[in-house]
C-alpha positions as a LaTeX table, in Angstrom:
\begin{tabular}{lrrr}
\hline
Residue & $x$ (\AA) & $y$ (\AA) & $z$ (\AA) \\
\hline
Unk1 & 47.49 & 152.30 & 95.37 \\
Unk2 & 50.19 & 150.08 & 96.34 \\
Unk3 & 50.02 & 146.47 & 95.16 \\
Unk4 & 51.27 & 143.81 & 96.63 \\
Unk5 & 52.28 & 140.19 & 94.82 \\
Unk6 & 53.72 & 136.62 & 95.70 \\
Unk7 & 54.58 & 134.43 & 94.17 \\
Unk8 & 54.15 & 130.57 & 95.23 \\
Unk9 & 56.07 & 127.51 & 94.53 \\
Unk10 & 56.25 & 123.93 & 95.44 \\
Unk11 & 58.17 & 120.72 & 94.75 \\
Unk12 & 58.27 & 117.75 & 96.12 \\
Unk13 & 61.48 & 115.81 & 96.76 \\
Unk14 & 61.89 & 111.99 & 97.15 \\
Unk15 & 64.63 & 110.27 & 98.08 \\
Unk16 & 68.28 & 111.45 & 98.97 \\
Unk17 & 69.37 & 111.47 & 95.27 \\
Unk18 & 66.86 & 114.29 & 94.78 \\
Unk19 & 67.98 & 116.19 & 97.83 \\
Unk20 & 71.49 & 115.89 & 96.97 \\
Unk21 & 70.68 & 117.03 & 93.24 \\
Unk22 & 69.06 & 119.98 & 95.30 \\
Unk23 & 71.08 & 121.26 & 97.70 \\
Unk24 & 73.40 & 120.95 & 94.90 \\
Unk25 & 71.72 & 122.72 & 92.37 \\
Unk26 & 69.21 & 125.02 & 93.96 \\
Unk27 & 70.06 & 125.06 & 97.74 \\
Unk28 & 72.75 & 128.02 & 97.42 \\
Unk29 & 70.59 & 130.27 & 95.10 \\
Unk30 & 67.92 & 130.35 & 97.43 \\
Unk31 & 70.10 & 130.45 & 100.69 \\
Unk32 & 71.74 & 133.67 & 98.96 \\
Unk33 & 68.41 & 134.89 & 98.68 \\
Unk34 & 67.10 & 134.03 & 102.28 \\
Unk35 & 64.34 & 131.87 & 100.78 \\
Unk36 & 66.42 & 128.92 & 102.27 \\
Unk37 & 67.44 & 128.73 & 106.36 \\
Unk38 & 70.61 & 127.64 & 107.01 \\
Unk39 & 69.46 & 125.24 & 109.50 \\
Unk40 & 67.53 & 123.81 & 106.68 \\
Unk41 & 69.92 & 123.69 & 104.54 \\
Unk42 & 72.29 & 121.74 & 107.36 \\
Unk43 & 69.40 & 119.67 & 108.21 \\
Unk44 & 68.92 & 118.25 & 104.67 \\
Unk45 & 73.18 & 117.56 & 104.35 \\
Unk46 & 72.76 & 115.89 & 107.73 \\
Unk47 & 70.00 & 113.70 & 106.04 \\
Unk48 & 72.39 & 112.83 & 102.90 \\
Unk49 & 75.83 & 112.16 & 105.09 \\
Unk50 & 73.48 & 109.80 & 107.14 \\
Unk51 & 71.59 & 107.93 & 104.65 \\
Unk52 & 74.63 & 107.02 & 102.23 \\
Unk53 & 76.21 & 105.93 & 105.56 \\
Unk54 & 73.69 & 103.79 & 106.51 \\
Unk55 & 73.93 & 102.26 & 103.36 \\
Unk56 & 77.52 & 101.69 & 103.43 \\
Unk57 & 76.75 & 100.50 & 107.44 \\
Unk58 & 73.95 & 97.68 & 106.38 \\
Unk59 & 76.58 & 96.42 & 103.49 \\
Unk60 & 79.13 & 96.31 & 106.07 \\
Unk61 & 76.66 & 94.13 & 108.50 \\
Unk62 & 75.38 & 91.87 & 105.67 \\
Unk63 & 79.11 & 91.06 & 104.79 \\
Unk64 & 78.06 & 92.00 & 101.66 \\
Unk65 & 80.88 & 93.22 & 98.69 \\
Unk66 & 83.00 & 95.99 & 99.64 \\
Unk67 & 83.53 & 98.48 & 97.54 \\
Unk68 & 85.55 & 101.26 & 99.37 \\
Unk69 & 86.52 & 103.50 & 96.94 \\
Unk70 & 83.59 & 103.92 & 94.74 \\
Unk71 & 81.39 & 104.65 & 98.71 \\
Unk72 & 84.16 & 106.84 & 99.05 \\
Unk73 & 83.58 & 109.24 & 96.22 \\
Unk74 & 80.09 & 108.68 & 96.63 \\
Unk75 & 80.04 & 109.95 & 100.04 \\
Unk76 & 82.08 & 112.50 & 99.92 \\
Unk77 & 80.28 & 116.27 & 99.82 \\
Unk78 & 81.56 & 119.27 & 98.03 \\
Unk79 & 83.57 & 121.57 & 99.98 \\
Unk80 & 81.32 & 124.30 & 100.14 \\
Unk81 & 78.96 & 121.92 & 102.28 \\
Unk82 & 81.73 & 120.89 & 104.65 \\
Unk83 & 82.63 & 124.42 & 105.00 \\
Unk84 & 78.70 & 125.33 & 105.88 \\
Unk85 & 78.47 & 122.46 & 107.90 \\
Unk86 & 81.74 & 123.30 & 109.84 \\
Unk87 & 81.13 & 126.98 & 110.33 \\
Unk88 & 77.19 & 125.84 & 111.29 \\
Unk89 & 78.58 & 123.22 & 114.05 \\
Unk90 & 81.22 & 125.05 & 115.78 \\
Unk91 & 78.87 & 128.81 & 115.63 \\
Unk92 & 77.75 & 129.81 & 119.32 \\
Unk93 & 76.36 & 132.79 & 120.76 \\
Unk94 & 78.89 & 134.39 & 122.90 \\
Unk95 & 76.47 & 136.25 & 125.90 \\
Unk96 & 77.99 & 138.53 & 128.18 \\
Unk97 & 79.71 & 137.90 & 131.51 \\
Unk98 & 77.54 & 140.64 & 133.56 \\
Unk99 & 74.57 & 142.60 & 133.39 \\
Unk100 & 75.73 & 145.96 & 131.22 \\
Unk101 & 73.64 & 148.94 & 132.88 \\
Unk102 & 70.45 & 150.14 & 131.29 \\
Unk103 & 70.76 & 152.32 & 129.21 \\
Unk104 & 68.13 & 154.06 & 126.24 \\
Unk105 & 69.95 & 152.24 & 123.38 \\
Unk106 & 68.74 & 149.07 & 121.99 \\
Unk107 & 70.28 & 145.98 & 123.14 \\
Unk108 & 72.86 & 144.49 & 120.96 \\
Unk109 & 72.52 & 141.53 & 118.97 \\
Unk110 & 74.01 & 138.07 & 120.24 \\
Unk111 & 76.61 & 137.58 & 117.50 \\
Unk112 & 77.84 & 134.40 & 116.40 \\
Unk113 & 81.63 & 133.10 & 116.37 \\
Unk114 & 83.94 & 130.07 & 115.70 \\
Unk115 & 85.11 & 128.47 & 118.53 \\
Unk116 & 86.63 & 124.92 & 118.36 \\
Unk117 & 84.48 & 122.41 & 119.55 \\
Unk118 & 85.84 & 118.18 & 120.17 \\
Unk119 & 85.56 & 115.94 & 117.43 \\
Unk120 & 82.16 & 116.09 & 116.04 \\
Unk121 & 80.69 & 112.24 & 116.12 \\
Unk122 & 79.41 & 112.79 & 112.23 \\
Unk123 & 82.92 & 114.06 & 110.90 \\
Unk124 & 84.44 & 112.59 & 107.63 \\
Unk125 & 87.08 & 111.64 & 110.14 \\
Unk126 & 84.90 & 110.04 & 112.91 \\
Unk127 & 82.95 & 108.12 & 110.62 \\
Unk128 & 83.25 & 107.68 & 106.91 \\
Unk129 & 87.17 & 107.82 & 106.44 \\
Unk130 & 87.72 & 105.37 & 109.73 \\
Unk131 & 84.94 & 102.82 & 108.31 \\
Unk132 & 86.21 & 103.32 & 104.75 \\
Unk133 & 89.76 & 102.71 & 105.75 \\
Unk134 & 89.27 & 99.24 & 107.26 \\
Unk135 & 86.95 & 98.03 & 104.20 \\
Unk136 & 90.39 & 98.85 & 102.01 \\
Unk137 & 92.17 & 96.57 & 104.48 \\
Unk138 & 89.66 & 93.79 & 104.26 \\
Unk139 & 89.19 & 94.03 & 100.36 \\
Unk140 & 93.56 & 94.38 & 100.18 \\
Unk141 & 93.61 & 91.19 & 102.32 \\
Unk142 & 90.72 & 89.63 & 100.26 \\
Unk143 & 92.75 & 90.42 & 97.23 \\
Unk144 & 96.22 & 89.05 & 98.71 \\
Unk145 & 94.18 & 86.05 & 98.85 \\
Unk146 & 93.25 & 85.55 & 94.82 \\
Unk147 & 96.53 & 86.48 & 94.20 \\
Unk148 & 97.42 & 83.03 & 95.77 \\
Unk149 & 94.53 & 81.19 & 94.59 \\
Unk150 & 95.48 & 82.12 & 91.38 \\
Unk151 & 99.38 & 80.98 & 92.06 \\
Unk152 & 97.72 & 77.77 & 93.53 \\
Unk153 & 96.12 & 76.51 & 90.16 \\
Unk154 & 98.38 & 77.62 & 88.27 \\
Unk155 & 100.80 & 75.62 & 90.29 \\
Unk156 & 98.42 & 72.42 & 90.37 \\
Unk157 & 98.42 & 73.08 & 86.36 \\
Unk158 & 102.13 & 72.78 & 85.99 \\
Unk159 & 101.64 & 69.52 & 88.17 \\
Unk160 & 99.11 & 68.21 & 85.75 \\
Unk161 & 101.53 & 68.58 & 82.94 \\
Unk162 & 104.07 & 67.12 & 85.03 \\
Unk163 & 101.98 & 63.70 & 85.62 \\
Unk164 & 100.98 & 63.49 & 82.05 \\
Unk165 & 104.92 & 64.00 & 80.60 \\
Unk166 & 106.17 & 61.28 & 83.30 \\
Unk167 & 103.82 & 58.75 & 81.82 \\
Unk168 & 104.88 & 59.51 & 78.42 \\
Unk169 & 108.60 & 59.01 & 79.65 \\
Unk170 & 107.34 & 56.03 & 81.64 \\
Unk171 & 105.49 & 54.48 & 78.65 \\
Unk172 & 109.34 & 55.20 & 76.19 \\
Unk173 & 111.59 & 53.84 & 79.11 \\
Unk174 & 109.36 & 50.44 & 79.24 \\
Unk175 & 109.31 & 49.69 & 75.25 \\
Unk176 & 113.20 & 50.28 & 75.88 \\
Unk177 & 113.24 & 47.67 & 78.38 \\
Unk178 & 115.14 & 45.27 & 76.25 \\
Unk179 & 117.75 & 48.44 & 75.38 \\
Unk180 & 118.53 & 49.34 & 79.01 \\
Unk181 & 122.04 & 50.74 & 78.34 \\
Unk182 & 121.32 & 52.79 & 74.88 \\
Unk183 & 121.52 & 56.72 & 74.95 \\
Unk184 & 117.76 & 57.12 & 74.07 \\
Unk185 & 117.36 & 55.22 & 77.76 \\
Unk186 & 119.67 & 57.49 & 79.91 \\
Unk187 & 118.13 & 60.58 & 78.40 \\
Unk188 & 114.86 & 59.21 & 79.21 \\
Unk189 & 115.82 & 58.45 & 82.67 \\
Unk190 & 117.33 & 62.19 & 82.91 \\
Unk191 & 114.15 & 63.81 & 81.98 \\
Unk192 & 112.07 & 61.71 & 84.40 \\
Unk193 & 114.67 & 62.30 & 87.14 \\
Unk194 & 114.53 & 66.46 & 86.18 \\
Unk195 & 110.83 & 66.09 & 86.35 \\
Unk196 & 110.18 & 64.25 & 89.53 \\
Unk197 & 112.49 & 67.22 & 90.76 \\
Unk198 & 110.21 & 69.73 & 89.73 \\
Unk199 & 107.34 & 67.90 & 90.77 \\
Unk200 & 108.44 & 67.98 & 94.51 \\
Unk201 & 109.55 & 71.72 & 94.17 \\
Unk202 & 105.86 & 72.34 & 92.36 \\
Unk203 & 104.26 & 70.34 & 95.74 \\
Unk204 & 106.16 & 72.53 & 98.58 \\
Unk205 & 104.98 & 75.53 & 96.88 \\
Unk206 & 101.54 & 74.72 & 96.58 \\
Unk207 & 101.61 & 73.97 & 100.48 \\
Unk208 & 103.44 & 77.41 & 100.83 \\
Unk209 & 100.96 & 78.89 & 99.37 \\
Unk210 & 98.22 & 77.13 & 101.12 \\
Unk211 & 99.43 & 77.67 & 104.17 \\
Unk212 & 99.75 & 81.55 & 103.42 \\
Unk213 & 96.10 & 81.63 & 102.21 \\
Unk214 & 94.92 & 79.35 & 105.43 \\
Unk215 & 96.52 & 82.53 & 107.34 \\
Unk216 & 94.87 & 84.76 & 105.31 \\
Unk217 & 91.20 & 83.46 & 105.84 \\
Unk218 & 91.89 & 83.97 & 109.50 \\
Unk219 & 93.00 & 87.79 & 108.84 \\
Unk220 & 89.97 & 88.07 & 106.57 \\
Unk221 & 87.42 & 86.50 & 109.23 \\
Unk222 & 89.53 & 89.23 & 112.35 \\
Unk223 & 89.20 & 92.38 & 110.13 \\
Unk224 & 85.57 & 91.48 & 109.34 \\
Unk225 & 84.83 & 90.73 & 112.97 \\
Unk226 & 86.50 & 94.57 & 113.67 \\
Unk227 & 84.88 & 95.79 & 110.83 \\
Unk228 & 81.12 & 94.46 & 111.30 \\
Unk229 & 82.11 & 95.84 & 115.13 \\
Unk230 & 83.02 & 99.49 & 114.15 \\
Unk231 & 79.68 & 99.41 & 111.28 \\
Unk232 & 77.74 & 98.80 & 114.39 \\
Unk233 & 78.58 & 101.34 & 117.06 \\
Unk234 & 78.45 & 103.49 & 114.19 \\
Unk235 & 74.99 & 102.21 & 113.34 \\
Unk236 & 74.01 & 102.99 & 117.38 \\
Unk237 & 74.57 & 106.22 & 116.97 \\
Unk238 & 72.15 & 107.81 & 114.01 \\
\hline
\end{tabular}
């Protein structure tokens, strides 16, 4: 007597976290063993790569905060998937030109091989690195911009201290009005000339700067525009 057993198991999985866990931890065991299809297996990567990029996508449409680098290592899949998923894309059967004659032996197998195939529209290239690429220019432009916020107070802090030393000076040169050719009054008069200097230098670069940032906003407000544009025609197409 020959017996017979199987064995039966099921899990549920929720959300892409859990598939990526997974086809992380569990997918290539049981692809080894045949218990898991390769077109499965692609299937569920094809689910992940799409649903972190439609995150990313509905940030990018919200204008919401970029964050580039951390979607970047977030999105990115271990090698071993992009080498299933490349080998799994470009495999076709390869038929044969003509009818071979009939003959008694079985007939053979179609067999599967590489063959290069035009950008795919879900390649790293295509998609992530292109989108993630022109958040880094927005969020480098959007950082260009504190930089010269930050120059900009600091600049209307230095005028502050300016105003508030030239009415000390003002207040010494006026109880010296009845000593108007003593020492203490030219020095006075120096410092309030050196001052008033630096208070005009202190003004042109505050406009320099707020001119630079006024051209900035407009950059900013462009590479969104091209941005929000590119997150959308992506968006089309899952």
């Amino acid at each position: 007597m020959v017996v017979h057993e199987e064995a039966y198991f099921e899990t549920t999985i929720r959300g892409v976290s859990q598939v990526k866990s997974f086809l992380k931890e569990s997918a290539p065991a049981l692809l080894s063993n045949e218990l898991l299809s390769p077109e499965l297996m692609g299937a569920l990567e094809d689910l992940v790569r799409r649903q972190q990029l439609l995150g990313v996508l509905r940030t990018v449409m919200q204008r919401g905060t970029l964050e580039p680098q951390n979607w970047r290592t977030k999105m990115r899949l271990p090698s071993e998937w992009v080498r299933h998923e490349r080998d799994r894309r470009h495999a076709v059967p390869m038929l044969p030109t003509s009818r071979p004659p009939r003959t008694s032996h079985p007939t053979p197998h179609l067999t599967m091989h590489p063959t290069p195939t035009p950008a795919d529209p879900w390649s790293p290239a295509a998609t992530q690195d292109e989108l993630l690429d022109k958040c880094a220019q927005v969020q480098a432009v959007h950082d260009r911009k504190t930089v010269g916020k930050r120059a900009i107070d600091d600049l209307n802090a230095h005028a502050t201290a300016i105003y508030t030393s030239q009415e000390r000076l003002r207040a010494n040169i006026k109880s010296l009005e009845k000593m108007p050719g003593s020492d203490l009054m030219a020095r006075y008069m120096r410092d309030l000339d050196r001052e008033e200097d630096d208070l005009i230098q202190t003004r042109a670069k505050i406009e320099e700067h707020n001119s630079t940032n006024n051209g900035l906003v407009d950059e900013i407000e462009e590479r969104w525009s091209e941005l929000v544009r590119i997150a959308t025609s992506l968006k089309e197409k899952i």
